[in-house]
C-alpha positions as CSV (number, residue, x, y, z in Angstrom):
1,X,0.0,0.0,0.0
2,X,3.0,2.4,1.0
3,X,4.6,1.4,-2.5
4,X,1.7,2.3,-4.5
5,X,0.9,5.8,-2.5
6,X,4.3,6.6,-3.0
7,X,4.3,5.4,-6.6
8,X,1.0,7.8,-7.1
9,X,2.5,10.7,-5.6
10,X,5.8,10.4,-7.8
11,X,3.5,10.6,-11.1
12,X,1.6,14.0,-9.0
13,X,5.4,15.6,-8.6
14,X,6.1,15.1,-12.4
15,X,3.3,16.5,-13.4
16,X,3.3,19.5,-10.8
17,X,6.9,19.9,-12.4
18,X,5.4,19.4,-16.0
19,X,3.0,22.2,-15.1
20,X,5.5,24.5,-13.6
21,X,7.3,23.9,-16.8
22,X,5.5,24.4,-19.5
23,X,2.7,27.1,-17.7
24,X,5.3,29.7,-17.4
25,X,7.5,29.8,-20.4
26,X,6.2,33.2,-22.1
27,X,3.0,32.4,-23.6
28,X,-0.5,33.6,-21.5
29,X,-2.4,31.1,-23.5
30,X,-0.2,28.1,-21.3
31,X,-1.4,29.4,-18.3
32,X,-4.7,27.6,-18.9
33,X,-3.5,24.6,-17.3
34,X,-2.7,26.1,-14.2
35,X,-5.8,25.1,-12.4
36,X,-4.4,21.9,-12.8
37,X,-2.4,22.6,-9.3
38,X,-4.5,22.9,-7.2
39,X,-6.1,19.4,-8.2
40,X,-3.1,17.9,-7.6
41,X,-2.8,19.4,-4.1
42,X,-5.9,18.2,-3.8
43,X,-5.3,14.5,-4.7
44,X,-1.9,14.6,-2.6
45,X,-2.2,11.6,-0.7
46,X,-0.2,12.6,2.1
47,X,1.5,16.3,3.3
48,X,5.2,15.2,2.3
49,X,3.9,14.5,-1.6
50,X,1.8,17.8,-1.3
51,X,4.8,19.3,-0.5
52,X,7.0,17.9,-3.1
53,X,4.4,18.4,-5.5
54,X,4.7,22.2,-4.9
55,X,8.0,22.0,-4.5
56,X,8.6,20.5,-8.4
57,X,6.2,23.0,-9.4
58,X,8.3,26.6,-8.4
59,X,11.2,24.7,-9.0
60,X,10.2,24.3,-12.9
61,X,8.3,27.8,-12.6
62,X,11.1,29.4,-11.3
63,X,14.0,27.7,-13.7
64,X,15.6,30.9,-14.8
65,X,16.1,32.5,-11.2
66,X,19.4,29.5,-11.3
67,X,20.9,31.4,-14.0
68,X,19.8,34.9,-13.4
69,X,20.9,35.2,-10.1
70,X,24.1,33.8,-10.8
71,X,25.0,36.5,-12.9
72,X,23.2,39.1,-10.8
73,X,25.2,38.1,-7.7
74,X,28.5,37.5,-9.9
75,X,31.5,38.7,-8.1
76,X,32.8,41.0,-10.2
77,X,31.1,39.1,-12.9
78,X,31.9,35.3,-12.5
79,X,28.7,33.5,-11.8
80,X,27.9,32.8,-8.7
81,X,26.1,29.4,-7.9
82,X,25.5,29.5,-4.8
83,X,23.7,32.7,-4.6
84,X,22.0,31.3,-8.2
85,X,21.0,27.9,-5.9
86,X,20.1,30.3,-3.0
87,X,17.4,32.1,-4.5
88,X,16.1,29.9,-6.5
89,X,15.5,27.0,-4.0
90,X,14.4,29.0,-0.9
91,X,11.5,31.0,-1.9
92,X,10.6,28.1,-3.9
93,X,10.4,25.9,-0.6
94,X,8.6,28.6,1.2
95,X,5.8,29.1,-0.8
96,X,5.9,25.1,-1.2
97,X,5.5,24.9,2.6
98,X,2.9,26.9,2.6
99,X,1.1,24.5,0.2
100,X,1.8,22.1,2.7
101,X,1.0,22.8,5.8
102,X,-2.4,23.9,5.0
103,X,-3.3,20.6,3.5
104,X,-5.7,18.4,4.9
105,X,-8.2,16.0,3.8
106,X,-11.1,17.9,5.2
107,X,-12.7,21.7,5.1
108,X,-10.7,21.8,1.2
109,X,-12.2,24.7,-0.1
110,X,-11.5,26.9,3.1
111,X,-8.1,25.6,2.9
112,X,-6.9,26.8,-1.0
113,X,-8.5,30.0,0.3
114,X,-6.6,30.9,2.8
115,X,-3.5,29.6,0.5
116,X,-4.2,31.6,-2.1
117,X,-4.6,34.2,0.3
118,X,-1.2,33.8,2.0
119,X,0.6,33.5,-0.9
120,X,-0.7,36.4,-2.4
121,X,-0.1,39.2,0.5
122,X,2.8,40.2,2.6
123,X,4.8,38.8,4.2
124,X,4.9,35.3,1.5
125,X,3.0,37.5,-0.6
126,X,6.4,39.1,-1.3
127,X,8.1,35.6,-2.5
128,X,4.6,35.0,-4.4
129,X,5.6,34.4,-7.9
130,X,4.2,31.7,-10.3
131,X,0.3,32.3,-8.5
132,X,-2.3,30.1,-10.0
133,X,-4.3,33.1,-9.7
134,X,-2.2,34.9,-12.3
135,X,-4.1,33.0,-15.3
136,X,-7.5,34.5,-14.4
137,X,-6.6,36.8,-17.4
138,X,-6.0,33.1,-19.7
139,X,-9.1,32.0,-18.8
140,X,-11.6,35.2,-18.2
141,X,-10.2,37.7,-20.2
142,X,-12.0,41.3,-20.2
143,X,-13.8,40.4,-17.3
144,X,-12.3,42.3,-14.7
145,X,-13.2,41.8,-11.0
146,X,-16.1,39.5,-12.3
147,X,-13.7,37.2,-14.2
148,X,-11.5,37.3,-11.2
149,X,-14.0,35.8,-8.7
150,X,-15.0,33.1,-11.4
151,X,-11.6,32.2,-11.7
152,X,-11.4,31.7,-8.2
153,X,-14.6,29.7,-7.6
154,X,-13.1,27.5,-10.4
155,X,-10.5,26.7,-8.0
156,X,-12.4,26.3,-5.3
157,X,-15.0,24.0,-6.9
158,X,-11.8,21.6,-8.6
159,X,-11.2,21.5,-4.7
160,X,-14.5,20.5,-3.6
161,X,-16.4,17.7,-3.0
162,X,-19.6,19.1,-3.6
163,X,-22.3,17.2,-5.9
164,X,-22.6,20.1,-8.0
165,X,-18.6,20.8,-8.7
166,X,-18.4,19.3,-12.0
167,X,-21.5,21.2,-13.8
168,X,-20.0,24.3,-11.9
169,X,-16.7,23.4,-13.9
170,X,-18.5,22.8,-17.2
171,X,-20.5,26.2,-16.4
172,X,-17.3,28.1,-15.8
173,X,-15.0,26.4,-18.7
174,X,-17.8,27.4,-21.2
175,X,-18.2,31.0,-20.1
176,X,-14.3,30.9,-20.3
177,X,-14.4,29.7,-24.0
178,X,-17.1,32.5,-24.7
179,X,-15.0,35.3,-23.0
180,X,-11.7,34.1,-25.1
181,X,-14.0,34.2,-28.3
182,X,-15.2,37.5,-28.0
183,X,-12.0,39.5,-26.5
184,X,-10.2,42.0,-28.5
185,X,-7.0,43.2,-27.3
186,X,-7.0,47.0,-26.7
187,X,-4.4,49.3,-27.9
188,X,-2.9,52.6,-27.3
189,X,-1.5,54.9,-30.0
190,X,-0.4,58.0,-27.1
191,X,2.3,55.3,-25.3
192,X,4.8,53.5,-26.4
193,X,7.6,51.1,-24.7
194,X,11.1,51.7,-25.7
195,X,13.1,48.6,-25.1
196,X,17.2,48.8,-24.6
197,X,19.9,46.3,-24.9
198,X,22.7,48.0,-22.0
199,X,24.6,45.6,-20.0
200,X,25.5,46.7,-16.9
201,X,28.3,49.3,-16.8
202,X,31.1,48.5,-14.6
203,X,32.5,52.1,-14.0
204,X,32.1,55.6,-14.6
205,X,33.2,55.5,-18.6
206,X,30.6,52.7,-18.8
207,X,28.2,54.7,-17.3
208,X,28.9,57.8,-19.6
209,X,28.7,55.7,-22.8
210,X,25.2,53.9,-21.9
211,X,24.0,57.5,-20.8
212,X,25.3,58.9,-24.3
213,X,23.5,55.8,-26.1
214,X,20.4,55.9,-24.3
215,X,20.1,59.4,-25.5
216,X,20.7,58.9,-28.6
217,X,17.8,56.2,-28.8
218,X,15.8,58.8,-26.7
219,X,16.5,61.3,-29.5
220,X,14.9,59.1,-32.3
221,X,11.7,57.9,-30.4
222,X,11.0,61.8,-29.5
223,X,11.1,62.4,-32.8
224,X,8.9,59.6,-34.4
225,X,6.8,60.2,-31.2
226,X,3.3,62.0,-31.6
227,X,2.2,64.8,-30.6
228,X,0.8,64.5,-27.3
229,X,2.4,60.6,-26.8
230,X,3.8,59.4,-23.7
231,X,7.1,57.6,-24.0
232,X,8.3,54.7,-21.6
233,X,11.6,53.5,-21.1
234,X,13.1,50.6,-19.1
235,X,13.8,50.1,-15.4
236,X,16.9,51.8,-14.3
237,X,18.2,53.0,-17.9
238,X,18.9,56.2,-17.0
239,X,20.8,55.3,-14.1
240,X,21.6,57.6,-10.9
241,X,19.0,60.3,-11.6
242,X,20.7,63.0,-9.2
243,X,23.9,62.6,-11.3
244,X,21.9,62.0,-14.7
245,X,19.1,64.3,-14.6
246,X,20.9,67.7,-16.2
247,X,22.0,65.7,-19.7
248,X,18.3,65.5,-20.2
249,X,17.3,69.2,-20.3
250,X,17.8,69.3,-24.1
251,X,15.5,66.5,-25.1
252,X,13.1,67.7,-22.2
253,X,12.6,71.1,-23.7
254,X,12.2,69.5,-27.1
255,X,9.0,67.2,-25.3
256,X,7.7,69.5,-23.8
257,X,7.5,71.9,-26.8
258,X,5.9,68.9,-28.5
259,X,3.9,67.9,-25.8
260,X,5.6,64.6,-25.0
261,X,6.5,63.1,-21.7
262,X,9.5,60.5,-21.1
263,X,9.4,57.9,-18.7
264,X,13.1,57.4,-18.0
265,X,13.7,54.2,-15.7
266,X,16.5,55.8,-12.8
267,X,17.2,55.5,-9.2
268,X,17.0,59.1,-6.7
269,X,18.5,58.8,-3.3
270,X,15.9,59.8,-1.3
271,X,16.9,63.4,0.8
272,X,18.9,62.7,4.0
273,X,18.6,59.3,4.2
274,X,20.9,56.3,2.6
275,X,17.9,54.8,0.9
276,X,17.2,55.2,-2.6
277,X,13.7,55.3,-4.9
278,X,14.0,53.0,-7.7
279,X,11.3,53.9,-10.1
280,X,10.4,56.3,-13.3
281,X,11.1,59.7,-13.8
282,X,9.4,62.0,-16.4
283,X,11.0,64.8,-17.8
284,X,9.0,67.0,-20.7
285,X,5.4,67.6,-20.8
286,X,5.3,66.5,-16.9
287,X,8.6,67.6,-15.8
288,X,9.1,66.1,-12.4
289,X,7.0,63.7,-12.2
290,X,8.7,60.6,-9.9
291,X,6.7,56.8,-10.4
292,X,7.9,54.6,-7.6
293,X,8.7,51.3,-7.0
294,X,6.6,49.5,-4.5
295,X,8.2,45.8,-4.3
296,X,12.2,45.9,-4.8
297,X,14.1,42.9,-5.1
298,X,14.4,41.7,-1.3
299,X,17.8,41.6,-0.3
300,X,19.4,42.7,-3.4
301,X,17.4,45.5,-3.5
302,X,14.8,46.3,-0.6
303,X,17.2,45.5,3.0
304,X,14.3,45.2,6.1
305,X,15.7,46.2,9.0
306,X,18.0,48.2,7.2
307,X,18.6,52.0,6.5
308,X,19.9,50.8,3.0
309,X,19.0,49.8,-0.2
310,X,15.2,50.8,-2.3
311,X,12.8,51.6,-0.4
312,X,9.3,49.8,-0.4
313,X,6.8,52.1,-1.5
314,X,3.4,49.6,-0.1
315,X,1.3,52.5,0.7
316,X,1.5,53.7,-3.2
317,X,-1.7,53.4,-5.0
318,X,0.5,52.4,-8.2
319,X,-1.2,54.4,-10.5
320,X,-0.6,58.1,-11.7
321,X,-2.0,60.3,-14.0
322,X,-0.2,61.1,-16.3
323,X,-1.6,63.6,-19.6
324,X,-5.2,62.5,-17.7
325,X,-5.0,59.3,-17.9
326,X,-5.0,56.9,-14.8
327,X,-2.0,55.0,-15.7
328,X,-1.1,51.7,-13.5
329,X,2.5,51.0,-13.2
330,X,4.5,47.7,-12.3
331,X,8.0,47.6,-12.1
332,X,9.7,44.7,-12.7
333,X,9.9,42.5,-10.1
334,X,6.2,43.6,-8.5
335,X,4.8,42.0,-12.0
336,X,5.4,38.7,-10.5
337,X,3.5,39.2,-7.7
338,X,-0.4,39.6,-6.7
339,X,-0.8,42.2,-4.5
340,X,0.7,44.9,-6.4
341,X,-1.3,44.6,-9.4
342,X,-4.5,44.3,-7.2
343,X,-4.0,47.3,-5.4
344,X,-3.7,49.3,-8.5
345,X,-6.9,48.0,-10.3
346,X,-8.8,49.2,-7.2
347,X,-8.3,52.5,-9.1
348,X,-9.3,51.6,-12.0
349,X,-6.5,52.3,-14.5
350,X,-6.9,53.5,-18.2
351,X,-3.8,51.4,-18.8
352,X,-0.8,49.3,-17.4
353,X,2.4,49.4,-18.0
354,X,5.5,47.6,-16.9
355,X,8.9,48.4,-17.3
356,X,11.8,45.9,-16.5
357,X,15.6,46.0,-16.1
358,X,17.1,42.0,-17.1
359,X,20.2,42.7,-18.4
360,X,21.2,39.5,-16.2
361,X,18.5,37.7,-16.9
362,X,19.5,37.3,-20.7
363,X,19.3,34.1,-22.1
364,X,16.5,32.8,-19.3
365,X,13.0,32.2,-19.6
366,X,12.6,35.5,-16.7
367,X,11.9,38.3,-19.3
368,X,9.3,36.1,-21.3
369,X,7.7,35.5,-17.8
370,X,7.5,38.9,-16.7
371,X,5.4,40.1,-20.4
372,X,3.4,37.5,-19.4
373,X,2.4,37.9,-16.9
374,X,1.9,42.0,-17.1
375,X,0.0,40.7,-20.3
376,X,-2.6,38.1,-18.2
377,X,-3.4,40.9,-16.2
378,X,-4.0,43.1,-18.7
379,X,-6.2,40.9,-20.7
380,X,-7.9,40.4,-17.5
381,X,-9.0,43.8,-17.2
382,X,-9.4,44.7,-20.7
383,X,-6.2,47.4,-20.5
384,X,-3.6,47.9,-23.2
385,X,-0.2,47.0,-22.4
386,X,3.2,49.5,-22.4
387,X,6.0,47.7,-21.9
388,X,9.6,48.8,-21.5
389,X,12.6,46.4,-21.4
390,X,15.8,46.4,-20.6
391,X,17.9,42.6,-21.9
């Protein structure tokens, strides 16, 4: 009996690490099968497979973090494994755990609740990448709030033992099928995303000649820009702000007589203290305007406890107006989490736009990842989509 329970749970971890795979590689369509994890958590026979189950399935999810944060944690640029093993197998087990310990045999449907719920606010919330929830936009898309709670009950009914789960399922899966057929993706013509290819600059020459290229791409898109557009450029492209703001006073006059605003991705030390805002800065038509941050990193970035580092910005609405428009804004690493997003389509947004700096994240499945998922949300709300990367 042990063999075979043992044997069943070792075909549940494959295919929780089948899942992870192919559900996150780039494409919002493969998040359909998503729901697919919470039936196996479901079907666990025991907490140690749940937990391995999980555990296979952030693994897979999460494959690029190996790579990524090698290089991002190279020292001064030799890979480092450890740090690429660190932060790719510890988040991964924590939000595994979390699986875990909250399964049980009974009082299911309360129980992926209050996972989903855990996993999707502060403090795990912060780690909470790869969310089921994240394929609401897959499966519902223009549906908003409304295509959000479906998507939820069609978790909680895979979960259930109810008599009436499977014609709930059918119900939902059909209404998905209509909602797929009749979406049309929306589109902007005032914003545009102006992706960069800049590796990291290793001193001050570096930093000069990326500044000097940057503005030169800058130059170009101003000038094919409309009149009126709204220009977005990647995370951190224009470097230390303070230091970097006065070579933009040219092009800024030139917006601003054209009635343009730049987004330029940057980093401003925040006034007495040792902290620093990691976010967008607009020069041009709204001169001055500063889009923060909310999630950094952790530890590479945000420090807790510390007086260093970005500073978390959780009480920010994420969305500013910029040329009237309510504009929702997720940068980088706060597209792979829940909260962020969901705070910012309290205010209901005229459009989202995520901007994103992976020059170490070349060659990985992490910038694919990150469109889609700033593209599932916006197909769940029905917004267009500016995005701005750096690779």
């Amino acid at each position: 009996m042990k063999f075979v329970r043992w044997t069943c749970g070792a075909h549940l971890i494959a295919t929780a690490a089948v899942l992870g795979f192919t559900g996150w590689n780039g494409s919002v369509l493969a998040m359909l099968g998503l729901p697919l994890l919470v039936w196996i958590w479901r079907i666990a026979p025991n907490r140690h497979i749940a937990f391995l189950s999980l555990l296979a399935y952030y693994l897979m999810a999460d494959r690029g973090l190996l790579r990524g944060a090698a290089v991002f944690f190279a020292d001064p640029f030799k890979p480092s494994l450890l740090a690429g093993l660190a932060i790719w197998i510890v988040p991964s087990v924590l939000l595994a755990l979390t699986w875990a310990i909250l399964w049980g045999q009974r009082f299911l449907p309360g129980r992926l609740a209050a996972t989903l719920l855990l996993i999707s606010v502060p403090p795990i919330g912060i780690i909470g990448w790869a969310s089921p929830l994240t394929a609401a936009g897959a499966w519902f898309p223009g549906a908003g709030w409304w295509g959000l709670y479906a998507f939820f009950s069609l978790l909680i009914l895979l979960v259930s033992t109810s008599s009436w789960k499977w014609p709930g399922v059918g119900l939902l899966a059909c209404l998905a099928v209509v909602a797929n057929a009749s979406y049309t993706t929306p589109s902007s013509s005032e914003w545009s995303g102006i992706n960069t290819n800049f590796s990291a600059p290793t001193n001050d020459a570096g930093e000069y000649a990326r500044m000097r290229q940057l503005l030169a791409v800058a130059d170009r898109a101003l000038m094919e820009a409309r009149v009126g557009g709204i220009l977005v450029f990647p995370e951190a492209v224009g470097g230390n702000w303070e230091v970097n703001r006065p070579y933009w006073d040219r092009l800024g006059e030139a917006a601003r007589r054209k009635g343009v605003t730049l987004l330029i991705g940057g980093q401003k030390t925040i006034s007495g203290s040792t902290q620093y805002v990691n976010g967008l800065f607009g020069i041009g038509l709204s001169d001055g305007e500063i889009i923060p941050g909310r999630m950094p990193v952790p530890i590479s970035m945000w420090m807790p406890f510390s007086n260093k580092g970005a500073v978390a910005t959780w009480g920010h609405s994420g969305v500013t107006r910029i040329h009237g428009q309510a504009a929702a804004h997720l940068v980088c690493y706060e597209q792979l989490l829940i909260w962020p997003v969901l705070r910012s389509m309290l205010e209901d947004p005229q459009i989202l736009i995520g901007v994103a700096n992976d020059w170490w994240a070349a060659g990985t499945v992490i910038p694919a990842i990150q469109r889609q998922v700033v593209d599932a949300w916006g197909r769940l709300f029905a917004l267009p989509v500016v995005f701005a990367m750096n690779v």
